[in-house]
VEXVO-381927 format. One record per atom (N, C-alpha, C, O, CB): residue in three letters; atom name; y, x, z. Coordinates in Angstrom, 2 decimals, padded with zeros to 5 digits. Atoms other than C-alpha are relative to their C-alpha. Glycine has a CB too. Layout:
REM VEXVO-381927
ALA,CA,Y,X,Z
...
END
This chain:
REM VEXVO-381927
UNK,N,-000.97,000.61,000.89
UNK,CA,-028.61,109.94,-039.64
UNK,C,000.53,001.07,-000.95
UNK,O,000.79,002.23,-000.65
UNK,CB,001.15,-000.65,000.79
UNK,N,-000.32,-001.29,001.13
UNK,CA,-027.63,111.71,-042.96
UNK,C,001.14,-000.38,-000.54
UNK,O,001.30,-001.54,-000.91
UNK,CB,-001.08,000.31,-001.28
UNK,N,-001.17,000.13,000.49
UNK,CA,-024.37,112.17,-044.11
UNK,C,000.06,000.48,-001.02
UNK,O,-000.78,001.37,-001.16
UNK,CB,000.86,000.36,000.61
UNK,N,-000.04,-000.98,000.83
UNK,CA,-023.24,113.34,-047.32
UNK,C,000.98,001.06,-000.07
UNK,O,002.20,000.94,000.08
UNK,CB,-000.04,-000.50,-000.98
UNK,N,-001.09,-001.33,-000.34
UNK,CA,-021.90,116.90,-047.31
UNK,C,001.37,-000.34,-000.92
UNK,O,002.24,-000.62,-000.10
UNK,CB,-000.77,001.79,-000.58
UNK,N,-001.49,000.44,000.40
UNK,CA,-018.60,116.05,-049.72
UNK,C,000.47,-001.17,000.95
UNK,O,001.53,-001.59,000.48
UNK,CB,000.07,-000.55,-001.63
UNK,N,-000.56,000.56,-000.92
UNK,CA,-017.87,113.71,-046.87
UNK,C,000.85,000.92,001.08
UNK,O,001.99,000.72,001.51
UNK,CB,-001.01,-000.72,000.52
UNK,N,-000.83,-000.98,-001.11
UNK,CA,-017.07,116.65,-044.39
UNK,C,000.72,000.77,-000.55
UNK,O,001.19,001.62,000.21
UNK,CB,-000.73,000.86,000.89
UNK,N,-000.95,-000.91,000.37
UNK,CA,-014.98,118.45,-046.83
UNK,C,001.63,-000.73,-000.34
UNK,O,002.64,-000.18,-000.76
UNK,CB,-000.68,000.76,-001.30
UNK,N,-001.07,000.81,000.00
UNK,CA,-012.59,115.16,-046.73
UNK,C,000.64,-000.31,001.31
UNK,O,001.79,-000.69,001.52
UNK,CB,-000.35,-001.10,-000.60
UNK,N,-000.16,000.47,-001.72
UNK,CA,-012.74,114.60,-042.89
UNK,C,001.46,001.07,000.51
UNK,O,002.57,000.83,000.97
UNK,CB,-001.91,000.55,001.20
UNK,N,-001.17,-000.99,-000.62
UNK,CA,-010.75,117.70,-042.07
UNK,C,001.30,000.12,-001.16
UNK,O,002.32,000.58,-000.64
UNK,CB,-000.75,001.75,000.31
UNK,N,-001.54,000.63,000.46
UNK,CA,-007.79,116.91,-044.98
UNK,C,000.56,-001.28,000.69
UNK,O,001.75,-001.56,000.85
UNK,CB,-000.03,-000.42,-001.58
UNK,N,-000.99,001.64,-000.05
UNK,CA,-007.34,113.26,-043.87
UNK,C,000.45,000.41,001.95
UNK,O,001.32,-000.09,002.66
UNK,CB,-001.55,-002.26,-000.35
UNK,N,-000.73,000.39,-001.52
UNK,CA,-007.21,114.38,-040.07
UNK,C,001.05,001.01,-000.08
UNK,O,001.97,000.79,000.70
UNK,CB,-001.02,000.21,001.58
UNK,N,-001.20,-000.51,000.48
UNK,CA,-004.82,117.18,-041.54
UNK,C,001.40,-000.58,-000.54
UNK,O,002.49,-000.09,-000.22
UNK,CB,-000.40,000.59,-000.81
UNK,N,-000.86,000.83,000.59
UNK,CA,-002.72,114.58,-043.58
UNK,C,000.35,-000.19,000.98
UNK,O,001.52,000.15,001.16
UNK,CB,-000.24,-000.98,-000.80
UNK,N,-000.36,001.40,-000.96
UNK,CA,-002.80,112.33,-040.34
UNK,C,000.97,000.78,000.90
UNK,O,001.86,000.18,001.49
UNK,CB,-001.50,-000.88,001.01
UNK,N,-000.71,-000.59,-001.33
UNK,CA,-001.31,115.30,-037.96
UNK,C,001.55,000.40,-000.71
UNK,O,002.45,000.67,000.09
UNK,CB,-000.99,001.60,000.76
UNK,N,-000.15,-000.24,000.44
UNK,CA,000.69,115.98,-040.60
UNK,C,001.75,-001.22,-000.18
UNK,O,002.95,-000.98,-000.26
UNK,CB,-001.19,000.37,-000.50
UNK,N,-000.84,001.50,000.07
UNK,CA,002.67,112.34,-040.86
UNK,C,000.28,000.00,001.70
UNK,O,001.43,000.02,002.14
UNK,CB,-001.17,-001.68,-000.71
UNK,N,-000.39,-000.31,-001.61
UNK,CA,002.36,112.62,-036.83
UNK,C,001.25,000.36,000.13
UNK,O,002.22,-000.37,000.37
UNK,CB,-000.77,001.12,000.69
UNK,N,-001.11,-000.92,000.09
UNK,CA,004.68,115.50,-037.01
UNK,C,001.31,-001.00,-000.68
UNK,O,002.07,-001.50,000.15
UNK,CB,-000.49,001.42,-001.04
UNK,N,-000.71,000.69,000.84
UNK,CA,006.85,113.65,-039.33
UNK,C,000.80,-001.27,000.61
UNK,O,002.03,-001.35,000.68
UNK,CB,-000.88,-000.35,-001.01
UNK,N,000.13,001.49,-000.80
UNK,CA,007.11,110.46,-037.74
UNK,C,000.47,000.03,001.28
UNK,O,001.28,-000.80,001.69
UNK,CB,-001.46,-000.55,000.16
UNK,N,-000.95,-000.54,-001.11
UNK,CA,008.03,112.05,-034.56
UNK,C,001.46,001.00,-000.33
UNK,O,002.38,000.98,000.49
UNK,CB,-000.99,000.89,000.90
UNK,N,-001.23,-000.90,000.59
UNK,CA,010.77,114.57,-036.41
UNK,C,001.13,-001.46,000.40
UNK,O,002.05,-001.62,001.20
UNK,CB,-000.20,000.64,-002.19
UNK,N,-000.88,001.05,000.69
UNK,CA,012.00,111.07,-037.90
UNK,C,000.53,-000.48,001.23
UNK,O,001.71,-000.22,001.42
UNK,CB,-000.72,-001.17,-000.99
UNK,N,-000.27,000.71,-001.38
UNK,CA,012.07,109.12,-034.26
UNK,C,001.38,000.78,000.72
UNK,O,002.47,000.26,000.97
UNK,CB,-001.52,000.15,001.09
UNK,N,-000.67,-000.69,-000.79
UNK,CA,013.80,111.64,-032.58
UNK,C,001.52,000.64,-000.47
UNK,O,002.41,001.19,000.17
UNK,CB,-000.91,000.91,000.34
UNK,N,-001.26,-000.45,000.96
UNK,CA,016.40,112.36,-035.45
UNK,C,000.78,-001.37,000.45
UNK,O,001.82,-001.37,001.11
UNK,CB,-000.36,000.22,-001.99
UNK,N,-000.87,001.50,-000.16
UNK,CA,017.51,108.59,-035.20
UNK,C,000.45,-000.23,001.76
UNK,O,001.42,-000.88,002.14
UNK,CB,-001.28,-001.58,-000.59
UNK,N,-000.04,000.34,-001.63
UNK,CA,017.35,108.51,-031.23
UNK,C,001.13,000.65,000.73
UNK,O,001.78,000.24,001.69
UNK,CB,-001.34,000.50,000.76
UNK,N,-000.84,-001.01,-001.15
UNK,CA,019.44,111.73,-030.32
UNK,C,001.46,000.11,-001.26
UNK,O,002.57,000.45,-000.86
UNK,CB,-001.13,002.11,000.53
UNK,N,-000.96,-000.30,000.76
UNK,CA,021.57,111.78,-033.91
UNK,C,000.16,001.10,-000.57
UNK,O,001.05,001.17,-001.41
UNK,CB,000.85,-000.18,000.47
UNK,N,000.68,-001.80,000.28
UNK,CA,020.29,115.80,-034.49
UNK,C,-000.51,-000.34,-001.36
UNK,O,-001.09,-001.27,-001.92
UNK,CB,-001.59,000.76,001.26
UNK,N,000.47,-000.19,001.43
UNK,CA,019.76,116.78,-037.54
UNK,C,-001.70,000.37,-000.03
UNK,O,-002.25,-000.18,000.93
UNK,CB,000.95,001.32,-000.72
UNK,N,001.49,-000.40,-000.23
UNK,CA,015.75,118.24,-038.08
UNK,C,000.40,001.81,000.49
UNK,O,000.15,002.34,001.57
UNK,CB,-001.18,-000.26,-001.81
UNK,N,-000.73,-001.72,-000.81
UNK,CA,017.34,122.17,-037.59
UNK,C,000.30,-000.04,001.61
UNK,O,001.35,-000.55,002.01
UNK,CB,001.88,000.46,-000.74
UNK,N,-000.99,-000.05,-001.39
UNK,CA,017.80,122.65,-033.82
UNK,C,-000.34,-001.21,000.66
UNK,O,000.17,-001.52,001.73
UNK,CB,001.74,000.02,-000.25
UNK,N,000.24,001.62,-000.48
UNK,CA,016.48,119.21,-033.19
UNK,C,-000.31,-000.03,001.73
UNK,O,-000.26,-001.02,002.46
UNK,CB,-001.59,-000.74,-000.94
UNK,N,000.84,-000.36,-001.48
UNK,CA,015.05,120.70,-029.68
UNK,C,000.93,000.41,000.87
UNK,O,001.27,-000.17,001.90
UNK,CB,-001.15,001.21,-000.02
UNK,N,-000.95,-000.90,-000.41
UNK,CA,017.41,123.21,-028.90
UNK,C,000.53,000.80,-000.76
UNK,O,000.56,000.48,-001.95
UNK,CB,-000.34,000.64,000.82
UNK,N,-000.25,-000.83,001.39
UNK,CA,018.88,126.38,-030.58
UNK,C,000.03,001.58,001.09
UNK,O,-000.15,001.85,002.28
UNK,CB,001.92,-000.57,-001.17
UNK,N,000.49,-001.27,-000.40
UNK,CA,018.75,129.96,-030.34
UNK,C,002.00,000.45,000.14
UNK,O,002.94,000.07,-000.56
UNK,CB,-001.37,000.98,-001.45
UNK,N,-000.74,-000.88,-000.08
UNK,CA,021.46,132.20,-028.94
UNK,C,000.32,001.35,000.26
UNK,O,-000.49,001.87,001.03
UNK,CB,000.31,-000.32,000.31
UNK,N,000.05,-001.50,000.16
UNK,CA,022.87,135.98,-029.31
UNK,C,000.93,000.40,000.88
UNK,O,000.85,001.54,001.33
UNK,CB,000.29,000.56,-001.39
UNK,N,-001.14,-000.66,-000.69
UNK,CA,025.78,136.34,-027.41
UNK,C,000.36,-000.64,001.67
UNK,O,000.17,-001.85,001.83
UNK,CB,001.36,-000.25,-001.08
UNK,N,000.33,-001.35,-000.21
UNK,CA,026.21,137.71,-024.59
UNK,C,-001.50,001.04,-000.10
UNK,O,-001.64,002.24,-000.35
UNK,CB,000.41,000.01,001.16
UNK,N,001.54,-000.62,000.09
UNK,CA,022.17,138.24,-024.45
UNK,C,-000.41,-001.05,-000.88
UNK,O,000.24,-002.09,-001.03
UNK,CB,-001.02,000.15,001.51
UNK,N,000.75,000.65,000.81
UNK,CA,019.80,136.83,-026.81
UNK,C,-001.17,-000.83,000.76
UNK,O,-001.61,-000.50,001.87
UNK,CB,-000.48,000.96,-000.96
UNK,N,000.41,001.05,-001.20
UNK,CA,017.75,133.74,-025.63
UNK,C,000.16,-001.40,-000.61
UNK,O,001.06,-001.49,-001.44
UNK,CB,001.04,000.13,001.45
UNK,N,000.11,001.60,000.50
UNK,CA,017.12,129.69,-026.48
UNK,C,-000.22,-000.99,001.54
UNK,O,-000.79,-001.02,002.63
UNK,CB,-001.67,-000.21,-001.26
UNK,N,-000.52,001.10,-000.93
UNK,CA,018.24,126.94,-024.83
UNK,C,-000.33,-001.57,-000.72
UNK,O,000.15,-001.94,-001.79
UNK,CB,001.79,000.26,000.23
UNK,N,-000.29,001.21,000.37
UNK,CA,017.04,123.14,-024.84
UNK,C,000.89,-000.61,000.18
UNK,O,001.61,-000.36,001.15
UNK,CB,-000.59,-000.58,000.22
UNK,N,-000.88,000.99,-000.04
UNK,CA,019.11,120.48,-025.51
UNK,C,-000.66,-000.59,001.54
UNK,O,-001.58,-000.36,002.33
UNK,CB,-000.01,-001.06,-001.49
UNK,N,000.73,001.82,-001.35
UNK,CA,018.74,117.27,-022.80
UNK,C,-000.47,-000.43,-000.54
UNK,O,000.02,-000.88,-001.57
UNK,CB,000.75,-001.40,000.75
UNK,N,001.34,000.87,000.24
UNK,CA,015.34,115.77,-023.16
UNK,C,-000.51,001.14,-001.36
UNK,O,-001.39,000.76,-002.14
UNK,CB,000.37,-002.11,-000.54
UNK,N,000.36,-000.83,001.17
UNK,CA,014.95,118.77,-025.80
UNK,C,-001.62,000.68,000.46
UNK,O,-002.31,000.98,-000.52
UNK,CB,001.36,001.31,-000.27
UNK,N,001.35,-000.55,-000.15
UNK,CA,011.53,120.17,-024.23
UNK,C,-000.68,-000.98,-000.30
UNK,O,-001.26,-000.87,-001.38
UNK,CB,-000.42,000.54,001.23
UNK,N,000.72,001.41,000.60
UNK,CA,009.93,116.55,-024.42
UNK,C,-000.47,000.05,-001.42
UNK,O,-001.58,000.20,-001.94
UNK,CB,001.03,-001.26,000.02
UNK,N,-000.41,-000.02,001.69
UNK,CA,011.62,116.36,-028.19
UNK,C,-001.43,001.32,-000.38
UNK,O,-002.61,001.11,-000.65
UNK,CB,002.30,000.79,-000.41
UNK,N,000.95,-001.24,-000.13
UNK,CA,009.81,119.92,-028.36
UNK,C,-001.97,-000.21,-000.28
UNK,O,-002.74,000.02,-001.21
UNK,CB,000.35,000.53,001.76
UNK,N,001.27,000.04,-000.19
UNK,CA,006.42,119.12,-027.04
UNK,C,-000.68,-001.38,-001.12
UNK,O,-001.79,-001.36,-001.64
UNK,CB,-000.18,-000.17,001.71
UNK,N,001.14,000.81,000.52
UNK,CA,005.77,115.67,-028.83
UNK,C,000.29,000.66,-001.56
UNK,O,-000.78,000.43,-002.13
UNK,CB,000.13,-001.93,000.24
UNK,N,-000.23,000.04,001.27
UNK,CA,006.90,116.77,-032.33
UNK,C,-000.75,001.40,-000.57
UNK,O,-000.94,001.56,-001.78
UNK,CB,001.58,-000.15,-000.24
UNK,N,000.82,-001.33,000.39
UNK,CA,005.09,120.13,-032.65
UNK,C,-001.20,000.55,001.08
UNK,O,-002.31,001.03,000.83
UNK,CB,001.14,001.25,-000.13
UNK,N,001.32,-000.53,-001.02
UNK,CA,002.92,121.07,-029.90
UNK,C,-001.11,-000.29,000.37
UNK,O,-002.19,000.29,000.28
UNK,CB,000.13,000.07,000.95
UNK,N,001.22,001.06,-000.18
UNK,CA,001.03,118.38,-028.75
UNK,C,-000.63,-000.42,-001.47
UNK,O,-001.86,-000.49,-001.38
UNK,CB,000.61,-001.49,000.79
UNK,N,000.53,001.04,001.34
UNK,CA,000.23,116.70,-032.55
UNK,C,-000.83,001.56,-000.88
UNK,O,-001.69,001.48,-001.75
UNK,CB,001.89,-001.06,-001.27
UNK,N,000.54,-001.39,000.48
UNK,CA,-000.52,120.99,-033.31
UNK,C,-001.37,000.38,000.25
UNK,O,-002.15,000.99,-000.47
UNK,CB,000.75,001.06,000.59
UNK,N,000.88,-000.38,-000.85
UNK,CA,-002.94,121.16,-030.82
UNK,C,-001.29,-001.25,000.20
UNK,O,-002.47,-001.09,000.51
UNK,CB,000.86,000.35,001.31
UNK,N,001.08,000.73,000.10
UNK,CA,-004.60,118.01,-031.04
UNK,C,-000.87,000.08,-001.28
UNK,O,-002.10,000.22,-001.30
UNK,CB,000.41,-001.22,000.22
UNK,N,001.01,000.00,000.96
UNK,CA,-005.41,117.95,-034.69
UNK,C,-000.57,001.37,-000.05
UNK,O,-001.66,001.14,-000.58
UNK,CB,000.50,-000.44,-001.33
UNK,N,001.04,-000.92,000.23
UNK,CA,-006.99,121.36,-034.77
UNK,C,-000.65,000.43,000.90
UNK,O,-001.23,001.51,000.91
UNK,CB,000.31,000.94,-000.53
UNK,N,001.09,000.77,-000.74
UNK,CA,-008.72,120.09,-032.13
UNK,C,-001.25,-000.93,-000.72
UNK,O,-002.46,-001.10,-000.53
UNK,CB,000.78,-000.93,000.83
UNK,N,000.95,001.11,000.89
UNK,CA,-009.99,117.61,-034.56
UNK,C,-000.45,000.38,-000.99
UNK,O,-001.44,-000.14,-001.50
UNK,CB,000.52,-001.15,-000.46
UNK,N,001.11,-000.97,001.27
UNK,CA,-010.93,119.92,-037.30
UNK,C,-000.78,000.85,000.75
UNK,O,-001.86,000.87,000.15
UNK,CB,000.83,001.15,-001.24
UNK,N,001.17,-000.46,-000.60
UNK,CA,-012.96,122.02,-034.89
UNK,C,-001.33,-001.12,000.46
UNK,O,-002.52,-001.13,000.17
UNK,CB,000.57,000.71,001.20
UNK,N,001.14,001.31,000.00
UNK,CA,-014.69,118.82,-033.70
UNK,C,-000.54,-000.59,-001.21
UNK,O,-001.69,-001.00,-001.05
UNK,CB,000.56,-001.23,000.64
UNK,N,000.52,-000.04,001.13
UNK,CA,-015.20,118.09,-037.39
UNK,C,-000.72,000.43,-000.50
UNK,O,-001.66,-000.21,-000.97
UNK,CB,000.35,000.12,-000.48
UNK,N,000.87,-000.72,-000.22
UNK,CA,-016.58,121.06,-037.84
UNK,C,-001.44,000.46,000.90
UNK,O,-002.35,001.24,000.62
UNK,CB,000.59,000.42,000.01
UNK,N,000.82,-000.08,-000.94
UNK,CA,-018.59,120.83,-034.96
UNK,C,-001.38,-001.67,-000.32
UNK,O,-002.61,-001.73,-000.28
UNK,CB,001.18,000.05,001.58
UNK,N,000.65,001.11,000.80
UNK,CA,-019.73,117.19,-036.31
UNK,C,-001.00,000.43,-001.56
UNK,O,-002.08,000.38,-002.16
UNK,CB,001.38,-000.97,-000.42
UNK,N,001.14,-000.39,001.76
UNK,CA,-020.75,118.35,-039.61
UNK,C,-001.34,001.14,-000.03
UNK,O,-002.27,001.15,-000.83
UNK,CB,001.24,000.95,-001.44
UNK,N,001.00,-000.77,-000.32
UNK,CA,-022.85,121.17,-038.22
UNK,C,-001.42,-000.69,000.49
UNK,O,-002.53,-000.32,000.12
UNK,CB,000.54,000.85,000.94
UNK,N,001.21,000.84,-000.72
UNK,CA,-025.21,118.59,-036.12
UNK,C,-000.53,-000.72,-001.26
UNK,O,-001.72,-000.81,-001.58
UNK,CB,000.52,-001.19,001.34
UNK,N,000.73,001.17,000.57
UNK,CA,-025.24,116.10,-038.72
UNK,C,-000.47,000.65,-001.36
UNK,O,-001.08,000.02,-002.22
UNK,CB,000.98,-001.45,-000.18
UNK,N,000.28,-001.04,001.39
UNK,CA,-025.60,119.27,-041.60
UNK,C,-001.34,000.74,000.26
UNK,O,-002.21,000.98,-000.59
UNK,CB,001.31,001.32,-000.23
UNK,N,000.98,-000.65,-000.10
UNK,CA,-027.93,120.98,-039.89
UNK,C,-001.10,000.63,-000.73
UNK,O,-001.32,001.84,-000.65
UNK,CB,-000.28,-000.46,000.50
UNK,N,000.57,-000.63,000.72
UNK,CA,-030.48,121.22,-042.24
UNK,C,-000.20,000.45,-001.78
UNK,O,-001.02,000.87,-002.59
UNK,CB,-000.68,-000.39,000.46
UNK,N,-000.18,000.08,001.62
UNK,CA,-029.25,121.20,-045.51
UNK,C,000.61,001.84,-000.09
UNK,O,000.82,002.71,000.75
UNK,CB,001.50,-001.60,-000.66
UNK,N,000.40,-001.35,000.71
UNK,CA,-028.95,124.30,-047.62
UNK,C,000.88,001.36,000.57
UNK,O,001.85,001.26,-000.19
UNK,CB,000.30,-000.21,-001.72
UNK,N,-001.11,-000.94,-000.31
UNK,CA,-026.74,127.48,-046.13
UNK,C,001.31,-000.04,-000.75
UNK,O,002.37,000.20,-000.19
UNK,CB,-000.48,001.27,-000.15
UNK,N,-001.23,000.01,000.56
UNK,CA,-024.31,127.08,-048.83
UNK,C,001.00,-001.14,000.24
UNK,O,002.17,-001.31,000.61
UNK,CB,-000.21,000.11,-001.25
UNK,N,-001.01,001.58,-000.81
UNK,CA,-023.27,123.74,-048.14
UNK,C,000.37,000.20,000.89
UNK,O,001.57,-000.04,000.98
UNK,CB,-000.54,-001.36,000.44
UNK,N,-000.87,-000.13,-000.47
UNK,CA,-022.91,124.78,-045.15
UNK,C,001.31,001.09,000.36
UNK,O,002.21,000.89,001.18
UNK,CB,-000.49,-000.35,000.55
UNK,N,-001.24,-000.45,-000.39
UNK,CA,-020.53,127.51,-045.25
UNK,C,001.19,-000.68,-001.07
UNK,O,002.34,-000.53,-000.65
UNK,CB,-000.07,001.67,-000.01
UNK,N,-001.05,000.38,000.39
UNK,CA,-018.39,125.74,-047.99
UNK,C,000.68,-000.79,000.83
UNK,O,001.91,-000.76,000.82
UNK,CB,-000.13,-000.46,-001.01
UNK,N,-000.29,000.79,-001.25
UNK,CA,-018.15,123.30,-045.01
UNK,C,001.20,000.89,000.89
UNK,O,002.40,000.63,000.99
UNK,CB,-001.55,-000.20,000.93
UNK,N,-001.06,-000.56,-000.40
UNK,CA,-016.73,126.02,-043.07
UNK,C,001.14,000.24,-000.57
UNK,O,002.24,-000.19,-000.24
UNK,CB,-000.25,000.81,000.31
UNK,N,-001.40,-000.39,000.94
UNK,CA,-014.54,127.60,-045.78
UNK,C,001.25,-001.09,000.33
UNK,O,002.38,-001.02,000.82
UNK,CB,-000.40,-000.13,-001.88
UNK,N,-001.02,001.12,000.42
UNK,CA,-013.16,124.34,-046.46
UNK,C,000.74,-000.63,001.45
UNK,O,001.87,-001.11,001.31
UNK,CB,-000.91,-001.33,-000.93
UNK,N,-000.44,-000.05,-001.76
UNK,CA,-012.40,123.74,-042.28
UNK,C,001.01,000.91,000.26
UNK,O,002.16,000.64,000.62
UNK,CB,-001.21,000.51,001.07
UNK,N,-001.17,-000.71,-000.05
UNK,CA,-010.90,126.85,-042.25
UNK,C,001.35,000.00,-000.34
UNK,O,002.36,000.10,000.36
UNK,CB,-000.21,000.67,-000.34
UNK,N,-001.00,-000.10,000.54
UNK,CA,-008.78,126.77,-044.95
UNK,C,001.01,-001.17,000.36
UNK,O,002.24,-001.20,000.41
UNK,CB,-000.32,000.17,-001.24
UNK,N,-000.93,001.46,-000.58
UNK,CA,-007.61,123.38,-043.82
UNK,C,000.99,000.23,001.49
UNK,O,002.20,-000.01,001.59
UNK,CB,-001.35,-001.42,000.50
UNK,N,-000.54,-000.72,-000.74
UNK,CA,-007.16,124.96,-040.32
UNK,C,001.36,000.43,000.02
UNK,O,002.36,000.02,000.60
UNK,CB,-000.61,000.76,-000.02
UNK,N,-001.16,-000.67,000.27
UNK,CA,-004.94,127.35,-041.67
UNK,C,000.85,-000.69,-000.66
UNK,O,001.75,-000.78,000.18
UNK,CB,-000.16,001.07,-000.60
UNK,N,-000.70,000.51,000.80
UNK,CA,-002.95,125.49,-044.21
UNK,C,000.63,-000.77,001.56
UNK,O,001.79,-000.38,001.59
UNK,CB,-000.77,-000.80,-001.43
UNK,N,000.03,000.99,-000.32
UNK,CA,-002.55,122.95,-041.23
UNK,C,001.04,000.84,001.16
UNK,O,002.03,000.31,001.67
UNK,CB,-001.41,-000.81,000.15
UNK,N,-000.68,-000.14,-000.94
UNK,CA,-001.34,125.48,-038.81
UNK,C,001.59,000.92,-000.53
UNK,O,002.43,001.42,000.22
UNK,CB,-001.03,000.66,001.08
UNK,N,-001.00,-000.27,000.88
UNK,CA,001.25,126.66,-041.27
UNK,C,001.39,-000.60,000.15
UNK,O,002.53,-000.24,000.45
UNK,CB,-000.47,-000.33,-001.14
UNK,N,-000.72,001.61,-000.11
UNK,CA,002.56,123.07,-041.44
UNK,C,000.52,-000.07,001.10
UNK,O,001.65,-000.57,001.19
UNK,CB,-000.90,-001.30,-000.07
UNK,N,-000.08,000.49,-001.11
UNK,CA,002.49,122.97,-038.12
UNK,C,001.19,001.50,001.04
UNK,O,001.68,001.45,002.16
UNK,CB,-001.85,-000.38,000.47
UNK,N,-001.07,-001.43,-000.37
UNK,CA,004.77,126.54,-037.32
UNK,C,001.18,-000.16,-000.80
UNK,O,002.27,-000.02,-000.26
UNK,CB,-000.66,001.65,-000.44
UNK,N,-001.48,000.97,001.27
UNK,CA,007.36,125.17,-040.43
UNK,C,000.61,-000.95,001.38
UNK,O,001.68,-000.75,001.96
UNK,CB,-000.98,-001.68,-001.96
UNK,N,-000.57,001.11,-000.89
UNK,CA,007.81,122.33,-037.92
UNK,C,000.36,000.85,001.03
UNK,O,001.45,001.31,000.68
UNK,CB,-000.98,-001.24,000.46
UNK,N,-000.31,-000.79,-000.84
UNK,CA,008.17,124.44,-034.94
UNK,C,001.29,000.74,-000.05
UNK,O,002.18,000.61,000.79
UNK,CB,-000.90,000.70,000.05
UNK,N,-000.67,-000.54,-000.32
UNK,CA,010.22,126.69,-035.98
UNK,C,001.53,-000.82,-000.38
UNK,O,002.53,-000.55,000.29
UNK,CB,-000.42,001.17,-000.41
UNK,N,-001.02,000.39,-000.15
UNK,CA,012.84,124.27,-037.56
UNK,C,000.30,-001.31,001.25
UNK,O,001.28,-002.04,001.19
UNK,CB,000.25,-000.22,-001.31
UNK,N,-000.24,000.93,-001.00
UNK,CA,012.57,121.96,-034.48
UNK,C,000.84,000.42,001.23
UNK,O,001.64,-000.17,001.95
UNK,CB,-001.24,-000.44,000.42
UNK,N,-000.55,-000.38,-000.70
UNK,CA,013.24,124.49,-032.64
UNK,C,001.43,000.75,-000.04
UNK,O,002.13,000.78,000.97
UNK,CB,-000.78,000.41,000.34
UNK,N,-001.05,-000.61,000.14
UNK,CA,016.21,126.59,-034.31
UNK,C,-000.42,001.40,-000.11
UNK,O,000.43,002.26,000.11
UNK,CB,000.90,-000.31,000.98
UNK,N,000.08,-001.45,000.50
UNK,CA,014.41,129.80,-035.25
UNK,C,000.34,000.63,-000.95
UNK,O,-000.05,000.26,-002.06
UNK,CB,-000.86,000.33,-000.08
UNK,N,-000.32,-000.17,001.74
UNK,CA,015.82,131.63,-037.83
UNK,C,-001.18,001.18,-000.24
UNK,O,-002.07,001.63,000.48
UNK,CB,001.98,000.70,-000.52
UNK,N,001.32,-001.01,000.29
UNK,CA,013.69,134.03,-039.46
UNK,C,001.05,001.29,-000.72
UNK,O,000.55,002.33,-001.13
UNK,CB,-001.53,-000.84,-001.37
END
């Protein structure tokens, strides 16, 4: 079965978009549920007497579905993408396929960017 290669350089944005609205969508849920703003939404960080972070109640949950889990699945799903487009690329020209990669990567990265933004204001990191 032959695919066309500008197909796999869309696969890994839309499952980027999709983890992307995930995130989002869980922020939103959990803003309306607990009344938390998106800052701190998890827990928050403290300095005094020792330095150290503390969840809220039900804040690890909050935590895990809104950044961790939706982090870890989609670039799960751009490696499997990647891993898809290789079988079904196989023999088409070397360049195609590393723009394939490139374009995986960069999605990758961009994706796990997105996905550390969320983190850290979910969690209350300051920088």
């Amino acid at each position: 079965m032959k695919v066309r290669p500008w197909v796999w350089l869309l696969v890994p944005l839309l499952v980027a978009l999709s983890g992307v609205g995930w995130m989002q969508a869980a922020v939103s849920h959990y803003r309306r549920t607990t009344g938390r703003g998106f800052y701190c939404l998890a827990g928050y960080h403290y300095s005094i007497p020792d330095s150290g972070f503390k969840y809220y109640p039900g804040g690890e949950l909050i935590h895990r579905w809104t950044t961790i889990i939706p982090a870890n699945t989609i670039l799960a799903g751009i490696g499997i993408s990647l891993i898809l487009a290789f079988a079904f690329e196989r023999k088409t020209s070397w360049r195609v396929l590393a723009g394939i990669v490139v374009v995986h990567a960069l999605t990758a990265a961009a994706f796990a960017l997105v996905a550390s933004w969320y983190d850290i204001n979910v969690t209350g990191v300051f920088i």
